[in-house]
ZAMARGU-4260 file (C-alpha; in steps of 0.2 Angstrom, whole numbers, plus 5000, padded with zeros to 4 digits):
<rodrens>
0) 5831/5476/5969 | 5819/5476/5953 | 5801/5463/5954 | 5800/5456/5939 | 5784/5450/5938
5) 5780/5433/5926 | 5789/5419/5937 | 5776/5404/5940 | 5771/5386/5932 | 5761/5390/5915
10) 5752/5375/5903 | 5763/5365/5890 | 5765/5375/5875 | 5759/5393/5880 | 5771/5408/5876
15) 5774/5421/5889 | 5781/5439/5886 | 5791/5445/5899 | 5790/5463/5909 | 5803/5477/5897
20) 5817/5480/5911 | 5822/5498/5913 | 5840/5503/5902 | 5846/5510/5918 | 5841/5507/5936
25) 5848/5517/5951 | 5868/5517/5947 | 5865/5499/5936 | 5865/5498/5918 | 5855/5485/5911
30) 5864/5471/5900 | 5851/5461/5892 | 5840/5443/5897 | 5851/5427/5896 | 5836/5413/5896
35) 5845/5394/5900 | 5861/5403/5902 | 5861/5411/5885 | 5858/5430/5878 | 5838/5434/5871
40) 5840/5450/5859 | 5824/5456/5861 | 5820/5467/5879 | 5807/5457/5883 | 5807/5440/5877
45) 5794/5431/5874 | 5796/5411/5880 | 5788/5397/5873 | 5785/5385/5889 | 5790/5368/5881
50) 5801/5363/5899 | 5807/5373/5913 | 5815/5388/5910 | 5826/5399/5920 | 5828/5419/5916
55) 5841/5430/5922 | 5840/5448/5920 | 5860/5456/5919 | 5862/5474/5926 | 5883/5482/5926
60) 5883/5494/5939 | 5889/5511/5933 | 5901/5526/5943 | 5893/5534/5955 | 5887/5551/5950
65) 5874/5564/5949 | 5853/5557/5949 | 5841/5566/5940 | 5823/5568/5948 | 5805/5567/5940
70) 5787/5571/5945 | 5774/5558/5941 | 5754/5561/5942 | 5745/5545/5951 | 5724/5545/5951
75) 5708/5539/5948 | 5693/5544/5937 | 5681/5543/5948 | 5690/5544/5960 | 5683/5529/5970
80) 5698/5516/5971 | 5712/5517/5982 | 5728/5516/5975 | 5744/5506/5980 | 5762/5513/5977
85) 5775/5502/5981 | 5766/5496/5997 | 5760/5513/6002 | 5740/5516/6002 | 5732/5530/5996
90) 5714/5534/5999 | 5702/5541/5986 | 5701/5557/5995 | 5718/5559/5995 | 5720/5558/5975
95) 5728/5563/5965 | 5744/5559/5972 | 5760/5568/5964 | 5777/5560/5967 | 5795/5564/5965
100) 5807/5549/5960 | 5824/5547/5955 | 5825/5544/5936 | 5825/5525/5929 | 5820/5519/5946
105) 5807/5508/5945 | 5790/5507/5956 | 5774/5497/5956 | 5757/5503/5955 | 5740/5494/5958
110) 5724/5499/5961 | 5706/5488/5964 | 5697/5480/5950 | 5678/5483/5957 | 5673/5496/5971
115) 5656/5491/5977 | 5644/5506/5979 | 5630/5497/5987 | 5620/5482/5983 | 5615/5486/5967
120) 5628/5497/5961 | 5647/5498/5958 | 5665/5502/5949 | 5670/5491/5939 | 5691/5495/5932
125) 5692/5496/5914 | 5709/5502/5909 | 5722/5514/5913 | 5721/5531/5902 | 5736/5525/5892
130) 5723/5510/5888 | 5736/5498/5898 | 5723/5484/5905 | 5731/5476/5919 | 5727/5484/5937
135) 5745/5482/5943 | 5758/5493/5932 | 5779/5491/5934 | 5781/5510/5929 | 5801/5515/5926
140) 5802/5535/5932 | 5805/5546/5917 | 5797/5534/5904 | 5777/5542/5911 | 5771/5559/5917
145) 5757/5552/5923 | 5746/5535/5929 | 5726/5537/5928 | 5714/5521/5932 | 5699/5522/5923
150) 5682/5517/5931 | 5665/5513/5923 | 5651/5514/5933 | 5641/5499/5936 | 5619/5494/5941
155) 5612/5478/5946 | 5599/5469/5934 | 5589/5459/5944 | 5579/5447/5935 | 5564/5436/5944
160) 5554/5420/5938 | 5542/5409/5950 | 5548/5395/5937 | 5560/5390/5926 | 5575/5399/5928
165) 5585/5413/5920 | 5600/5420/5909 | 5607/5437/5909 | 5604/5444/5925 | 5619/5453/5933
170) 5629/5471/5934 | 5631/5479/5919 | 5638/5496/5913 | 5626/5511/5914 | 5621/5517/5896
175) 5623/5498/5890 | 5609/5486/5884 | 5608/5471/5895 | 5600/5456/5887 | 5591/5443/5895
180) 5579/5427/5893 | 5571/5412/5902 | 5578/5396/5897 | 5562/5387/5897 | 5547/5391/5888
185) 5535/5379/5897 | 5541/5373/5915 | 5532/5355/5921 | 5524/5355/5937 | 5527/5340/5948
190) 5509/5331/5941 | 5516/5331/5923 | 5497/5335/5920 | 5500/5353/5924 | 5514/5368/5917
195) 5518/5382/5918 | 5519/5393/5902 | 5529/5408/5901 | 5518/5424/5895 | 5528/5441/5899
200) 5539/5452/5907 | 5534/5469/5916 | 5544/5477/5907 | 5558/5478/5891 | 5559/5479/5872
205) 5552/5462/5870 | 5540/5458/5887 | 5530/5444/5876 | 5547/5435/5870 | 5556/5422/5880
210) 5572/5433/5875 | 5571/5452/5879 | 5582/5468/5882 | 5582/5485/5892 | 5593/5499/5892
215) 5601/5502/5910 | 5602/5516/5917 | 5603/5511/5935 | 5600/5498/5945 | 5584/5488/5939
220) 5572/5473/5943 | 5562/5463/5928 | 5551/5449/5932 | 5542/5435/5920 | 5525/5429/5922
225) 5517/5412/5919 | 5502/5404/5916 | 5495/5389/5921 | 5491/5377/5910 | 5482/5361/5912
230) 5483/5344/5901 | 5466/5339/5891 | 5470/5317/5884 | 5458/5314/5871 | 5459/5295/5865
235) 5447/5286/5858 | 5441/5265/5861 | 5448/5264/5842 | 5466/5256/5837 | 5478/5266/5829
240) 5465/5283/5833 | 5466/5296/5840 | 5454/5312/5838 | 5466/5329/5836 | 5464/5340/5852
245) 5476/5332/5864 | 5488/5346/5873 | 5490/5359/5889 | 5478/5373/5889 | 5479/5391/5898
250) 5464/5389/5911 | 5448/5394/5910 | 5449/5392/5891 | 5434/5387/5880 | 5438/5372/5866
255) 5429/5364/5853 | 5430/5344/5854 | 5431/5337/5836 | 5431/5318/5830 | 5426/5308/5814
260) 5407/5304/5813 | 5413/5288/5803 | 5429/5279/5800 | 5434/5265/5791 | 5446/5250/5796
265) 5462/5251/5782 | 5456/5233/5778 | 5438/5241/5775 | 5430/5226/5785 | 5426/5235/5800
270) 5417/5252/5804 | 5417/5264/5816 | 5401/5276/5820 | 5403/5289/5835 | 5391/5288/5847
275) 5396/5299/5862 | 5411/5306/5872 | 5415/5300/5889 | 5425/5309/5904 | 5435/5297/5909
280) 5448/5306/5922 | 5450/5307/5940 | 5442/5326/5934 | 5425/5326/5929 | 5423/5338/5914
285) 5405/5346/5909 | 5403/5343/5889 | 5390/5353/5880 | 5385/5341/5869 | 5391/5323/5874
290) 5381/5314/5858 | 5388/5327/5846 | 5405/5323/5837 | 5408/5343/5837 | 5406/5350/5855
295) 5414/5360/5866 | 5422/5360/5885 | 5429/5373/5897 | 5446/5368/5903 | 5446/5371/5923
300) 5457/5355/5926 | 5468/5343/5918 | 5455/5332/5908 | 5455/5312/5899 | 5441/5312/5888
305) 5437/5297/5877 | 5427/5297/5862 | 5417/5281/5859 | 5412/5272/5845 | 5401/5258/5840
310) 5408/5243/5830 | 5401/5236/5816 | 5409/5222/5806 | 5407/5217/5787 | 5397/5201/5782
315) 5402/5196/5767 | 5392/5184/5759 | 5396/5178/5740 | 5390/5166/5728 | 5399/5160/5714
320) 5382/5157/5704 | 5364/5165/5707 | 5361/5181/5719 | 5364/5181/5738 | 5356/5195/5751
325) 5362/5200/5767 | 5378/5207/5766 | 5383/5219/5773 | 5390/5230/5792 | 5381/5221/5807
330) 5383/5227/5824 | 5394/5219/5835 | 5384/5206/5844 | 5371/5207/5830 | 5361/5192/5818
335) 5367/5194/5800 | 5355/5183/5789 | 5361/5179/5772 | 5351/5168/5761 | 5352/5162/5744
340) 5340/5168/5733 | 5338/5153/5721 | 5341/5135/5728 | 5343/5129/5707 | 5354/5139/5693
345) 5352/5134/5676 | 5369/5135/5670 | 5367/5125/5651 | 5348/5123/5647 | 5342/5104/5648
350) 5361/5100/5653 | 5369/5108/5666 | 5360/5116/5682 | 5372/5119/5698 | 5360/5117/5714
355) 5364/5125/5731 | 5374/5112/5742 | 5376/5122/5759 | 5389/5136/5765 | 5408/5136/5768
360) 5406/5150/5784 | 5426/5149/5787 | 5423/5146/5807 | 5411/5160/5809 | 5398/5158/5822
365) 5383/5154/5816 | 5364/5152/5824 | 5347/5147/5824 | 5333/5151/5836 | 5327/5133/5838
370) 5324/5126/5854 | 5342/5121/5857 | 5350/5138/5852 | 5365/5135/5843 | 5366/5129/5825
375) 5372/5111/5819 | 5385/5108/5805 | 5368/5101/5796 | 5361/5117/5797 | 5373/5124/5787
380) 5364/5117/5772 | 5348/5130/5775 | 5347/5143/5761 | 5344/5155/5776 | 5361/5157/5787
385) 5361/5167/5803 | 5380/5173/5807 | 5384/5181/5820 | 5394/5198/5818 | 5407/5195/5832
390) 5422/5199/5817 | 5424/5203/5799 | 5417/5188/5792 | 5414/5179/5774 | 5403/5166/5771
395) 5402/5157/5754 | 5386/5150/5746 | 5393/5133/5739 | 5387/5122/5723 | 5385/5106/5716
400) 5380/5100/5696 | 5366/5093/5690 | 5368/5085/5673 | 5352/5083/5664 | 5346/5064/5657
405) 5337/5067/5640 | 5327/5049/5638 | 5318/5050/5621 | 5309/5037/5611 | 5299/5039/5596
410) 5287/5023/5602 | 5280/5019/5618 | 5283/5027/5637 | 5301/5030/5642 | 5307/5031/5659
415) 5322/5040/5667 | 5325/5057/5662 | 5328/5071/5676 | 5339/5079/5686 | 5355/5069/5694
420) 5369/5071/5703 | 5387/5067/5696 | 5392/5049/5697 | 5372/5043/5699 | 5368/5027/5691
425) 5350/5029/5683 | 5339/5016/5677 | 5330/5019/5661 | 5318/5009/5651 | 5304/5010/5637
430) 5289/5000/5636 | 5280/4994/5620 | 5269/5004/5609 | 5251/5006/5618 | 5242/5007/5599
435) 5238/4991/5589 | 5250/4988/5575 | 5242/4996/5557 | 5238/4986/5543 | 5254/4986/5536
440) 5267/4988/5547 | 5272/4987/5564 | 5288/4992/5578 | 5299/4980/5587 | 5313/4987/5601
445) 5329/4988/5594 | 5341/4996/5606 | 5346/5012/5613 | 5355/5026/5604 | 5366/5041/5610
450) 5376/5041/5627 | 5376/5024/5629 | 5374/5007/5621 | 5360/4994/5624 | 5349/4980/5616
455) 5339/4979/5630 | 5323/4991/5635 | 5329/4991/5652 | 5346/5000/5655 | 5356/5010/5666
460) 5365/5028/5663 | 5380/5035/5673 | 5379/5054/5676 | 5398/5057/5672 | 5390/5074/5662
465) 5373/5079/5651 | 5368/5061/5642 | 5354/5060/5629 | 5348/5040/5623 | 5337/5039/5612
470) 5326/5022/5609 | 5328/5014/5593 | 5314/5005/5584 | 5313/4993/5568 | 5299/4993/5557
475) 5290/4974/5555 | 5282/4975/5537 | 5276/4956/5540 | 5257/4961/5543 | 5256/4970/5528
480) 5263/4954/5518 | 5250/4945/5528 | 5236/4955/5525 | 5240/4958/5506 | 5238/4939/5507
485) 5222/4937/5513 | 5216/4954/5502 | 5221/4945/5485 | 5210/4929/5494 | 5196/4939/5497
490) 5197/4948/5478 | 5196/4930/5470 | 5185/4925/5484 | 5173/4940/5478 | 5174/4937/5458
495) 5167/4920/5461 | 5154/4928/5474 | 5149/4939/5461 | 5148/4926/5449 | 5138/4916/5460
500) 5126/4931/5465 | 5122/4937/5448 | 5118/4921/5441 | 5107/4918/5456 | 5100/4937/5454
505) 5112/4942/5472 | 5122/4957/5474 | 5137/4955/5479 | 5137/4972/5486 | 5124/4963/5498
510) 5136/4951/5502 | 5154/4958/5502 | 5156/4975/5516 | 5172/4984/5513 | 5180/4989/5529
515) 5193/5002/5535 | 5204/4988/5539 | 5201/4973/5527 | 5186/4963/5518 | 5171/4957/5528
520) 5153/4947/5522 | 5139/4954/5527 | 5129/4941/5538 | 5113/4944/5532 | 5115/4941/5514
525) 5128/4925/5517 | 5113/4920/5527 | 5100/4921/5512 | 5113/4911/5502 | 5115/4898/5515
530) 5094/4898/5518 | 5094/4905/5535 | 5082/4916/5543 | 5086/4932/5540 | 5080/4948/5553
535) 5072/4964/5545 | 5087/4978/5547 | 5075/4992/5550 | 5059/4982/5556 | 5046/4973/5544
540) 5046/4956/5542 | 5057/4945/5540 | 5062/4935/5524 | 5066/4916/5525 | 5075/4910/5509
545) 5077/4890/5510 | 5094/4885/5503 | 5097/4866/5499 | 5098/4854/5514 | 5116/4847/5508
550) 5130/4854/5517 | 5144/4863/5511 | 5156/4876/5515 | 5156/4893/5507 | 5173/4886/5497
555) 5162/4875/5489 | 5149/4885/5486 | 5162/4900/5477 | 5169/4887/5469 | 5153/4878/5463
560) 5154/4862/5472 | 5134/4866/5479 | 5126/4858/5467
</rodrens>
């Protein structure tokens, strides 16, 4: 009977090539393969398992005759494995086996696939000499000389790590390269605080890489090594900021702390200072310098250090006229006071003037240090404003108009120009000249002129914007009329006085004065004319002339009628 080997379930698709059948076996020659009941050409066939198959293999037995014998040549290099022959074992000491079989018989031949020579060394089967792989050979007598197993000689690597784990450990062939790594570069401890960094192996081409290689040459042992490494948190009590540093550090190592002296909000409205780092850990850490924003620490244990910074928050104060002061950072919890530096802005000289009219602080909190301690809305109307720096805040100085009231008159005292607010109702007024009226002329009120429209000295002026009045005045020529009048009177009057005094020997210098303002008799003289006693002027005595008792006016006697 002939084994066949190759009968079994195999996966949907795959292609199996059976064993070549010997042409003759014992007294049978061999027909061919019917596969499903039909012929296959080719010794062996090869089968694609798309269903069940069924193979048959078809001997015709032959006449009996004469068999031929021959020798074939069974061992092992080394000679380490035992060797199976159709069911018979042969030990390595008794190799190499030499057998005698009948021509196109055929025989099976296996041997072991690894032959442990200790622990850490071994055989591993790599071929047979005619480079067949498999460690069971179907071997037709007459068709091989000669069946040799080939061993290769195997050692242990034995790779160690306290953490981590890793690949590439094993048996491999003497005079190979075996190549092994860790598969993990940092292994976390339970407190995720502290890991474990790979550092080296004792021994290979590559002892600081995670992946390294050593020749073999026997059994070997390589081990990696670790360091501990601790976790150092460095935060800050700033949003959004965090000083660079943060990471695990090998023990025992000495690093600089580093953070920004100053930093500005991305709104530029608030403004961090440093001012000191603070361990804040279950660990406490000595710092060198804990006021310094550049220091330096020992790492010993894993470490949460905080760097802390003041707050300051911008003031800003603005005016849309005139200056302002006191803008600026405050403090957190600080007094900002802003004041305006000028209650009054002359906008248009003599017309427009804008006047400080409180502030608009947009709900900051503002304070006073009067006896009550916090400020009233009223207060808010100071030129001096106390804001407390609790946020970014902004305070605007706010403004109301002034329109100007130009009251002008060319006669007499006006009332009524200043200063006033918008919509204000003013009074105005002017009163009559102070001076006596001239010879001439004189002025009567007439109305008023400019912004508004008025007969009457008394008047009222709304402050819609700047408004200029003036007060009007007519000239009365009606005195100068009068008093040419009487100036023609008195130049007759003097002709006939004249008349009079020459014919009597008088002067009518001595009787007539001229004035600044007009005509007027001397007493004296009019006296002598009229025979009244007359006092000296400068002392002496007096003269008494005795004028006729009849009496007269002084028309008469200009005009004659004394006689």
């Amino acid at each position: 009977m002939i084994f066949i080997p190759g009968q079994g379930f195999y996966d949907d698709g795959e292609s199996i090539t059976l064993t070549k059948i010997p042409e003759i076996w014992k007294d049978y020659t061999f027909i061919g393969y019917k596969i499903d009941g039909a012929w296959a050409k080719d010794n062996p066939p090869t089968i694609k398992m798309d269903r069940p198959h069924e193979v048959l293999a078809v001997f015709e037995k032959t006449d009996e005759g004469f068999v031929t014998q021959t020798g074939i040549l069974i061992d092992s290099i080394p000679r380490v494995s035992t060797i199976t022959i159709d069911d018979e074992v042969y030990l390595p000491d008794e190799l190499p086996v030499t057998l005698e079989w009948d021509e196109g018989t055929t025989h099976v031949v296996s041997v072991e696939n690894v032959v442990n020579e200790g622990a850490d060394m071994r055989y591993s089967f790599d071929q047979w000499k005619d480079t067949e792989s498999g460690t069971v050979r179907i071997v037709t007598a007459g068709e091989v000389d000669s069946l040799i197993a080939l061993y290769d000689t195997q050692y242990y690597l034995r790779a160690i790590t306290e953490y981590g784990s890793i690949e590439g450990g094993g048996w491999y062939d003497k005079d190979s390269t075996a190549r092994f790594k860790v598969t993990e570069e940092f292994v976390t401890d339970n407190d995720d605080s502290i890991r474990y960094a790979f550092k080296s192996w004792d021994s290979g081409d590559y002892i600081k890489s995670v992946e390294n290689s050593i020749p073999i040459q026997g059994p070997m042992t390589v081990k990696a090594s670790w360091d501990e490494e601790y976790y150092l948190d460095i935060r800050s009590n700033i949003p959004d900021y965090v000083p660079a540093g943060s990471g695990f550090y090998p023990q025992g190592k000495s690093l600089a702390l580093i953070a920004e002296t100053e930093i500005r909000s991305e709104s530029a409205d608030i403004n961090y200072v440093f001012d000191r780092w603070v361990s804040i850990g279950p660990n406490p850490v000595i710092i060198s310098n804990t006021v310094s924003p550049s220091t330096s620490i020992s790492i010993q244990n894993p470490y949460i250090i905080e760097a802390r910074y003041t707050k300051s928050y911008l003031i800003n104060a603005w005016t849309p006229y005139g200056s302002i002061s006191g803008s600026g950072f405050y403090d957190e919890g600080d007094i900002a006071e802003i004041k305006v530096v000028s209650n009054e802005v002359i906008v248009k000289p003599g017309q427009i003037k804008k006047t400080f009219n409180g502030w608009d602080t947009r709900g900051a909190k503002i304070m006073d240090f009067s006896s009550e301690g916090s400020q009233s809305l009223e207060d808010i109307t100071r030129p001096n404003l106390m804001v407390v720096a609790d946020a970014p805040r902004n305070v605007t100085a706010q403004w109301t108009d002034q329109y100007y009231l130009n009251v002008r008159s060319s006669q007499g005292d006006v009332k009524g120009s200043g200063w006033y607010q918008p919509g204000s109702v003013v009074p105005i007024s002017v009163s009559n000249p102070t001076q006596p009226p001239g010879m001439w002329s004189s002025y009567s009120f007439v109305g008023w002129s400019g912004d508004i429209e008025s007969q009457s000295p008394t008047a009222k002026v709304i402050m819609s914007g700047p408004r200029s009045v003036v007060a009007e005045w007519q000239v009365d020529n009606t005195p100068g009329i009068i008093n040419g009048i009487i100036l023609g009177a008195l130049g007759i009057a003097g002709y006939f006085v004249y008349t009079k005094t020459k014919n009597r020997g008088g002067s009518m210098t001595n009787i007539i004065n001229t004035k600044k303002d007009g005509f007027s008799f001397d007493r004296r003289s009019l006296d002598s004319l009229i025979g009244k006693k007359t006092e000296p002027k400068f002392g002496g005595t007096a003269q008494t002339q005795t004028m006729p008792q009849k009496k007269f006016s002084i028309i008469d006697w200009l005009m004659g009628n004394d006689k």
